[in-house]
C-alpha positions, 0 to 999 in steps of 0.5 A: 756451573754444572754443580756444587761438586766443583764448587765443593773442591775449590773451597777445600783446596782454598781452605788448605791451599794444598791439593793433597789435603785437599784431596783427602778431605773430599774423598778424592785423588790428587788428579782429580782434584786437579781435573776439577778445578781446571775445569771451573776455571776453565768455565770461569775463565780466569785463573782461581789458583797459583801453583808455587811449588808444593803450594798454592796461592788464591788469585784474587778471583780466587779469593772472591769465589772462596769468600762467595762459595763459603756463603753457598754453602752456609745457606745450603747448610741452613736450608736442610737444617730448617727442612730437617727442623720442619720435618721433625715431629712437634715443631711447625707453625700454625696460624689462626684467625678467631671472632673475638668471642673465640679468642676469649672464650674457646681458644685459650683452652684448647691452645693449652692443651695443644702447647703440651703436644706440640710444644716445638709449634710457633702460634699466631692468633689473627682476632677478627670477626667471621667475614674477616677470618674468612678473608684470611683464610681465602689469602692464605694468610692463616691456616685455620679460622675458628668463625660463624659458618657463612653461606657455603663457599666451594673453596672453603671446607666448614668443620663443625663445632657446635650450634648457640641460641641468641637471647636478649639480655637485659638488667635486672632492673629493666620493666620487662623483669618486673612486670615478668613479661615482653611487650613486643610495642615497646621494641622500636623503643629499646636502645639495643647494644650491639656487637660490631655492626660488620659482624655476622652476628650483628646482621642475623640479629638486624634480620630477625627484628626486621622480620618481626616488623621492629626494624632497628633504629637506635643502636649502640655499636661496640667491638668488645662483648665485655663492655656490652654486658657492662652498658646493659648491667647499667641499664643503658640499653639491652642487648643480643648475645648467646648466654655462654659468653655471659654465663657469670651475669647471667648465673649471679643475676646481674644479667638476666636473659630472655627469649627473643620475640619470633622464631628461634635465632641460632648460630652455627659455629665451625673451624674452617679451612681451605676446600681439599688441602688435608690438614696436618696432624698439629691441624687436626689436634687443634679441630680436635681440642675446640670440639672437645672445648665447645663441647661443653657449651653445647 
C-alpha cells in the first residue's frame, strides 16, 4: 500500500458500512471515498466490499483487513503515546551499574533526591564491581556506572567524584595497637581480609604489598564489605579498606585504622559514561546528586 490513508478510509466504511458515513468521518466527499477504496482493491486484488443498494456488506477479505487494519492502528496509537510518554518531561529510564561499595553507601542518597525530581523515571541499579559495571557500560546495557576509574579507555568518558585513601584496619585487640606500632616482619604473617579478588581494589592492594617485598599469601576473599569488617571485629585476620565505609567501627572503636607501610595508596572514584554521547538532563541531575553525596566523604 502506498499509505495508511486508504487503509484509514476502509476502516471507516467497515466500521459504518456506509460510504456516506464514511465520508463525514475522514473529512472526505462520497467519491472519493469511493475512489480509494477501488484503489486498495484494486492493489489487493480482491473484492473487500459489496454494494447492496444503499448498503454495504464486508467480503470475507474484507472482514480480515478490517480485523488487521484495526490492529494497525492500535500499535500506531500506542507508538505515539509511548513517544509523547517519552518525550514528557520527568519520565524515562535510567539505568546504573555501581561497585557494591557504591550501591550502599553513595546511591541511595542521591537516588532520593533524584526520585523527587524525576518522579516519572523508571530506575535499574546493575550492582557489580568496576570491571564488571565497566563492561556494562561498553554493551550498552547501562547508561551510567558509578566505579573505580581504570586505565584510560578512548570509549569511555571518566567523570569524577572524588579521591579515598586505603588504610589497614584492624581489631582493637590486635598486637599492633597494643604495642602502639606496625611491625613490617610480621606482614607475611597476617591473615588479610579481603574484597573479592576480581575487584580493582583487590588488585591495587596485591600490587602495594608486592612493592613492599610482603607479597600475599594467606588471604580470605569475601564479596560483602559488612562480613569483612565483622571477621576482623573478631580478630580473624585484618583487612584493607577506606574508612568512610567503616566510619561507625571506626568511630566507636570496634574497628581501628592504620596506615598502610609505603607510599600512600589511593582510589579515584568517578561516574562513567560513553565517550561523546551527551547526557540527558535526568543523566546530569543523578552526576550531579553523587558529587554533591561524595562530597561529604571527601
Amino acid at each position: 500500500m502506498e499509505n495508511v490513508h486508504q487503509l484509514k478510509v476502509f476502516v471507516a466504511v467497515a466500521d459504518t458500512l456506509s460510504f456516506t458515513r464514511a465520508a463525514e468521518r475522514v473529512f472526505l466527499t462520497q467519491s472519493a471515498v469511493s475512489h480509494q477504496i477501488a484503489k486498495l482493491e484494486q492493489e489487493l486484488g480482491c473484492s473487500l466490499l459489496e454494494r447492496r443498494g444503499r448498503s454495504v456488506v464486508l467480503t470475507a477479505p474484507g472482514r480480515v483487513l478490517a480485523i488487521q487494519a484495526r490492529k494497525v492502528f492500535a500499535v500506531l496509537r500506542d507508538a505515539v503515546d509511548a513517544t509523547r510518554t517519552s518525550a514528557r518531561a520527568g519520565s524515562g529510564r535510567l539505568r546504573i551499574a555501581a561497585s557494591h561499595t557504591a550501591c550502599q553507601h553513595i546511591i541511595p542518597e542521591a537516588l532520593r533526591e533524584f526520585r523527587e525530581s524525576f518522579p516519572g523515571y523508571s530506575l535499574a541499579i546493575t550492582p557489580g564491581d568496576s570491571p564488571v559495571s565497566l563492561q556494562h557500560l561498553l554493551n550498552d546495557e547501562v547508561d551510567l556506572a558509578v566505579m573505580l576509574k581504570t586505565e584510560r579507555n578512548r570509549k569511555v568518558h571518566f567523570e569524577p567524584l572524588f579521591e579515598d585513601e586505603l588504610q589497614l584496619i584492624v581489631s582493637p585487640l590486635h598486637p599492633w595497637i597494643k604495642r602502639g606500632r606496625i611491625d613490617r616482619r610480621e606482614f607475611a604473617n597476617q591473615r588479610m581480609i579481603l574484597y573479592s579478588r576480581n575487584s580493582s581494589t583487590f588488585r591495587l592492594v596485591e600490587r602495594h604489598f608486592a612493592k613492599q617485598k610482603a607479597p600475599l599469601t594467606d588471604w580470605i576473599e569475601l564479596g560483602d564489605i559488612g562480613a569483612t569488617k565483622e571477621l576482623v571485629k573478631i580478630g580473624l585476620g585484618i583487612s584493607v579498606m577506606a574508612p568512610w565505609v567503616a566510619t561507625e567501627e571506626l568511630k566507636n572503636g570496634s574497628l581501628v585504622g592504620l596506615p598502610l607501610p609505603g607510599a600512600k595508596l589511593k582510589r579515584q572514584w568517578c561516574i562513567a559514561s560513553l565517550a561523546g554521547r551527551p547526557l540527558s538532563i535526568a543523566e546530569q541531575t543523578f552526576v550531579g546528586l553523587c558529587q554533591a553525596v561524595t562530597a561529604k566523604i571527601a
